[in-house]
N, C-alpha and C positions, 0 to 999 in steps of 0.2 A: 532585373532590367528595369529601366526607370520609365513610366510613364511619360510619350512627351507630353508637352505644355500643351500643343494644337496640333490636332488633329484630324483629317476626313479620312472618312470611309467613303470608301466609291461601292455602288452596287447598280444593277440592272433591273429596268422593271421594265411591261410591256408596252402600260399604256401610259411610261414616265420618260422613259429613254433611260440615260445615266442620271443615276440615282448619286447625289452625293449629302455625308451628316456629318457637322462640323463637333468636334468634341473637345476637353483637355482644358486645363485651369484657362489659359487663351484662348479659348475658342472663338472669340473675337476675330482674332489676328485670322484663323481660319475659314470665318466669315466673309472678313474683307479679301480673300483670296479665291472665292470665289466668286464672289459679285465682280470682281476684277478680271474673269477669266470667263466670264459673261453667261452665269449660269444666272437661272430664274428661282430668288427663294418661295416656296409656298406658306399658304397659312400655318402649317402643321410646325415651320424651322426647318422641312427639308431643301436641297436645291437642285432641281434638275436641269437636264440639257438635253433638248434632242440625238435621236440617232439614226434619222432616217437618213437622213444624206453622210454618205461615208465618210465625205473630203470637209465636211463644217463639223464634224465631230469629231475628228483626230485632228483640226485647227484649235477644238476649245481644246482636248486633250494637251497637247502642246502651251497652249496658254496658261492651263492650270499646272501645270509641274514648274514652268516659268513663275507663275507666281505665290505660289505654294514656298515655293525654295525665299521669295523676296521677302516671305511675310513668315518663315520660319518655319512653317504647318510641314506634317509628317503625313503624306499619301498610304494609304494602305486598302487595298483590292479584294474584294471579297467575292468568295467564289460563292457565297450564298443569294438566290434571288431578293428585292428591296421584300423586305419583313412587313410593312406595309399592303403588302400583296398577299402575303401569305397569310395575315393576319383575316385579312379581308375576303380569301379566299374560304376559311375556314368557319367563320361565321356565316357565310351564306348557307352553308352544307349543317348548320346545326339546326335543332327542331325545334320552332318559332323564329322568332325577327330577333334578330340578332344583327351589330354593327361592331365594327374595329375598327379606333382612332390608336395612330400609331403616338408615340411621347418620346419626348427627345427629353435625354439628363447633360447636358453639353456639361457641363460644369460637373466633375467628380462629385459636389457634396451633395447634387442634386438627386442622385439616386435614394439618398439616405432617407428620403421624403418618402420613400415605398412601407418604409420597416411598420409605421405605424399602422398601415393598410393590410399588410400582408400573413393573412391567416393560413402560416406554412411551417412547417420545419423540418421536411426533407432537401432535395434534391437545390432548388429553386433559392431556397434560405441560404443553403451555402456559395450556390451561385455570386449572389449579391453580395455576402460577404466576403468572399476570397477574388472577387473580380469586379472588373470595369464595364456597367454594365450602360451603355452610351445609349442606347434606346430601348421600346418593347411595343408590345403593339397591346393594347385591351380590350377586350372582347367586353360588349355589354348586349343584353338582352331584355334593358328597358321595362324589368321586372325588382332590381336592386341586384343581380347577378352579375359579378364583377370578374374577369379574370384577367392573370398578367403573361403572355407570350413574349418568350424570348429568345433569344439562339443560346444551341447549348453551348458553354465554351469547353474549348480543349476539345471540343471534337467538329469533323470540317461541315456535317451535318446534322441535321436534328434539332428540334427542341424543346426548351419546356414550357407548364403550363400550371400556373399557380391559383389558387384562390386569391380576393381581395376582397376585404371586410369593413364595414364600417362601426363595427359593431364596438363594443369593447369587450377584450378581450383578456384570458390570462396567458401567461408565459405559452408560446405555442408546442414550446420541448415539454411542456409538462401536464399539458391540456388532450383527454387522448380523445376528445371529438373533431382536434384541428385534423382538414383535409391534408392526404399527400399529395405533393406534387406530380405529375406523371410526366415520361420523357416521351414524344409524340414523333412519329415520323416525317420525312422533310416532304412527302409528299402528300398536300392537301386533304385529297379524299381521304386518305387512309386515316390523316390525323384527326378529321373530323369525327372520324367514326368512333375512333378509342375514346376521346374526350365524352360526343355520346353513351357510347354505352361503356365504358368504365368511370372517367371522373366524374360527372355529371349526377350520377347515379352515386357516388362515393360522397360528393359536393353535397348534396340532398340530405344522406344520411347524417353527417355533422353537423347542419343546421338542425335536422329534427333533434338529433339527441345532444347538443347545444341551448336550445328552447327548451329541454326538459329539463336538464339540470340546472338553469335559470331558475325556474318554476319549483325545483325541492329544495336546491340550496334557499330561497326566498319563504318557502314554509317551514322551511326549518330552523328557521331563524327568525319566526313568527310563534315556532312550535313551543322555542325555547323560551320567550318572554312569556309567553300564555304560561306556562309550566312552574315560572318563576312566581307569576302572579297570584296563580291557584295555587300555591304552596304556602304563601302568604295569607289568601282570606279563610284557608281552610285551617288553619294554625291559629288565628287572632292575634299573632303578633310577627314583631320585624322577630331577623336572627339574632337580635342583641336581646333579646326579652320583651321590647316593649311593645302594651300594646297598641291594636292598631288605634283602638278608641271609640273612632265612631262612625257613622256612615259613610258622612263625609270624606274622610279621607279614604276611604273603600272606595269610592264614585270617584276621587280623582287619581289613586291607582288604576282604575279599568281607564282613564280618560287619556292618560300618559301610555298606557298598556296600545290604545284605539291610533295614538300617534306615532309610536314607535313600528306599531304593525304593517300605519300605511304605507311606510319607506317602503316596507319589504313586498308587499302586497302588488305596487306597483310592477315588478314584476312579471307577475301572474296575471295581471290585466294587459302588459305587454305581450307573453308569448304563449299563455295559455289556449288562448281564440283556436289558432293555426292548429294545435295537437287537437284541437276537440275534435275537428271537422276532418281529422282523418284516422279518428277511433272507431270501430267496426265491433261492438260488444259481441253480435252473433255470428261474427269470423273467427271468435275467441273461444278457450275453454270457459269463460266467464260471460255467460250472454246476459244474465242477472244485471249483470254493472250497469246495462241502459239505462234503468232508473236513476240511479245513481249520476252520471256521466248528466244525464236532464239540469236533477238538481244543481249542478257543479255549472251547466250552461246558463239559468235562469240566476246564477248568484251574478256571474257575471256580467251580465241583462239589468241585475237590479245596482250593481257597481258603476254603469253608466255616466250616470250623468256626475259622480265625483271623479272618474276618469278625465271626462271631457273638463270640468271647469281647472281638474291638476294639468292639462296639458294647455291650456289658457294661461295660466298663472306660470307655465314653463318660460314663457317669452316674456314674464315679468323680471323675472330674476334670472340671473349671470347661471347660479348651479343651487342646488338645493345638497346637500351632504346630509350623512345619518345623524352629524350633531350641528344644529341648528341655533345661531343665536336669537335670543328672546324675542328679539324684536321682526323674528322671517315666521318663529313659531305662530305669530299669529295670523299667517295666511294662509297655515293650511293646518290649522287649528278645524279639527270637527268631519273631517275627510273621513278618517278613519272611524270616528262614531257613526257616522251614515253609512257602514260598508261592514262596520261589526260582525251583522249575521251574515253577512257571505264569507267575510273571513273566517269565521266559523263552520262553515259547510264548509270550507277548503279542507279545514286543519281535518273533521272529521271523516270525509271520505279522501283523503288524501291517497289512502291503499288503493284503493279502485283506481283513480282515475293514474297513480304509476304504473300498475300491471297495464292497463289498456294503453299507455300511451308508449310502453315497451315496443306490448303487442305493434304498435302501426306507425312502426319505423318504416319510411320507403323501403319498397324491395321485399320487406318480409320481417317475421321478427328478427332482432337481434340486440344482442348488450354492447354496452362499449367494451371499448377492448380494454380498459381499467375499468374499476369499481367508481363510481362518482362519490364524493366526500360522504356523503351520507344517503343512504337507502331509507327514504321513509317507510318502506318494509321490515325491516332491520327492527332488531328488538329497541323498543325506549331505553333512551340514556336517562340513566336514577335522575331524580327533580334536582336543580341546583340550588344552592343556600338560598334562602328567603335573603333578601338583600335589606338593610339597617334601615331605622328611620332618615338616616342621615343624608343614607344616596337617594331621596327622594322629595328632598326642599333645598 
């Protein structure tokens, strides 16, 4: 059945009267049919109309199917309360300050502007892809806690409640720290609750073990250059025979070794902080690791202040990528020499600070529900080839 062109939704709210949301490749036309039919738009793109007087609300009722029908637009009645309300309803009942601003996608291709946001791929992911989703309400919490409410479709109640990310992210089908969606009941308190103690709690867990495997995949991919390198000066030569020579070229293998690190290292000054501060060594079988967990905080302490001038030098340049032309290398040329030894406390207590950070998963421990690419626990992958003089001028 074909989508019209322009369309409103009528709905009810308490303290809006008749709730109307203009949608459909014309939603224009739907627009001008209600400003015509002398409804009031608000900031948001909704338009409402009183209902306290019975006889000036079934006059604009009247008005608007009159001009609905002139300007083409397709009325359709919804037995659901304005979502604006419910949205609003339901953040008041969550635990701290929390607000709902409802969004209007009037235009079909404007929904599509969710996909890059949208850290889901249950319920909610199909939602938007098999359907026309004209509005949603999002809850924020004025912390970076982002979520998306919407009605369920195909059924006359209910609805759902997604995460939204600004993060980057990978495939959500294939990522298994992405949150699921939950289906929430249509009544308020109740929906608040589940969100509380089920999504919220679920929501929590995927950011922690999200931040962790940021943090191994980023040292392990630090682990491997470092591996590549020491297979190198402990050999005296590339893998084609030659040798290295002489110092010199030893000092600008670690100096290249020091820049390639700090791409990856950046990471770990991004999301490591958070996992520290909720590691609990003597909640653990392992209460030894506080020592450890120390060192791993004061590296980070002593990583500072090349932190702060690489997030300086962020708002210089468009993007910085893992290969860099010559001319960007030398702005963040020596990063990585000043952060050497803390990269190095990473690489070597790397063990400890995974099991602890296992260990103080919200809620309690627990694993993902896949294995993450690689366990820095996990036996060593054998050293890979010394790489040629060649790939190194």
């Amino acid at each position: 059945m074909p989508i019209p062109s322009a369309e409103i939704t009528l709905t009810t709210s308490r303290p809006l009267g008749l709730v109307a949301i203009a949608s459909g490749k014309k939603y224009p036309q739907a627009h001008q049919a209600l400003e015509d039919a002398g409804f009031r738009r608000l900031p948001n793109g909704v338009f409402t109309a009183p209902l306290a007087d019975a006889q000036a609300a079934r006059a604009t009722a009247s008005a608007l199917v009159h001009h609905a029908h002139e300007h083409g637009a397709t009325i359709i009645t919804s037995s659901r309360p304005y979502l604006g309300d419910i949205g609003t309803e339901i953040a008041a009942r969550l635990p701290g300050t929390w607000s709902a601003e409802l969004e209007i996608y009037s235009h079909p291709l404007w929904q599509e502007d969710l996909w890059p946001m949208l850290w889901e791929a249950g319920e909610i992911y199909r939602a938007l892809e098999d359907h026309r989703i004209p509005f949603a309400s999002v809850l924020k919490n004025g912390t970076g806690t982002e979520l998306l409410l919407i009605e369920r479709p195909g059924h006359r109640s209910g609805y759902l409640l997604g995460a939204l990310t600004d993060r980057e992210q990978e495939d959500p089908h294939d990522d298994p720290t992405t949150p699921h969606s939950i289906v929430l009941p249509a009544d308020p308190s109740l929906a608040a609750h589940a969100v509380t103690h089920t999504f919220l709690p679920a929501y929590h867990r995927a950011l922690h073990n999200q931040d962790l495997n940021n943090v191994l995949r980023a040292l392990q991919r630090i682990r491997e250059e470092h591996q590549t390198l020491q297979a190198i000066k402990d050999s005296g030569r590339y893998s084609d025979g030659v040798p290295l020579g002489n110092s010199r070229l030893i000092s600008g293998l670690e100096r290249d070794f020091a820049d390639i690190a700090w791409l990856s290292y950046r990471d770990v000054l991004e999301h490591a902080p958070i996992l520290l501060t909720r590691c609990r060594p003597a909640a653990t079988p392992w209460p030894d690791d506080a020592a450890t967990l120390t060192r791993l905080r004061e590296a980070l302490d002593h990583s500072q202040d090349a932190w702060n001038e690489w997030n300086d030098l962020r708002h210089d340049l468009y993007s910085i990528p893992r290969t860099l032309p010559t001319h960007e290398w030398s702005q963040v040329r020596g990063l990585g020499l000043a952060v050497l030894p803390a990269i190095e406390t990473w690489l070597a207590d790397s063990e400890a600070f995974e099991r602890q950070a296992r260990a103080a998963v919200p809620g309690g421990p627990a694993a993902l529900s896949a294995p993450s690419p690689r366990l820095l626990t996990a036996r060593p992958a054998p050293l890979p080839a010394p790489r040629s003089a060649a790939a190194h001028h």
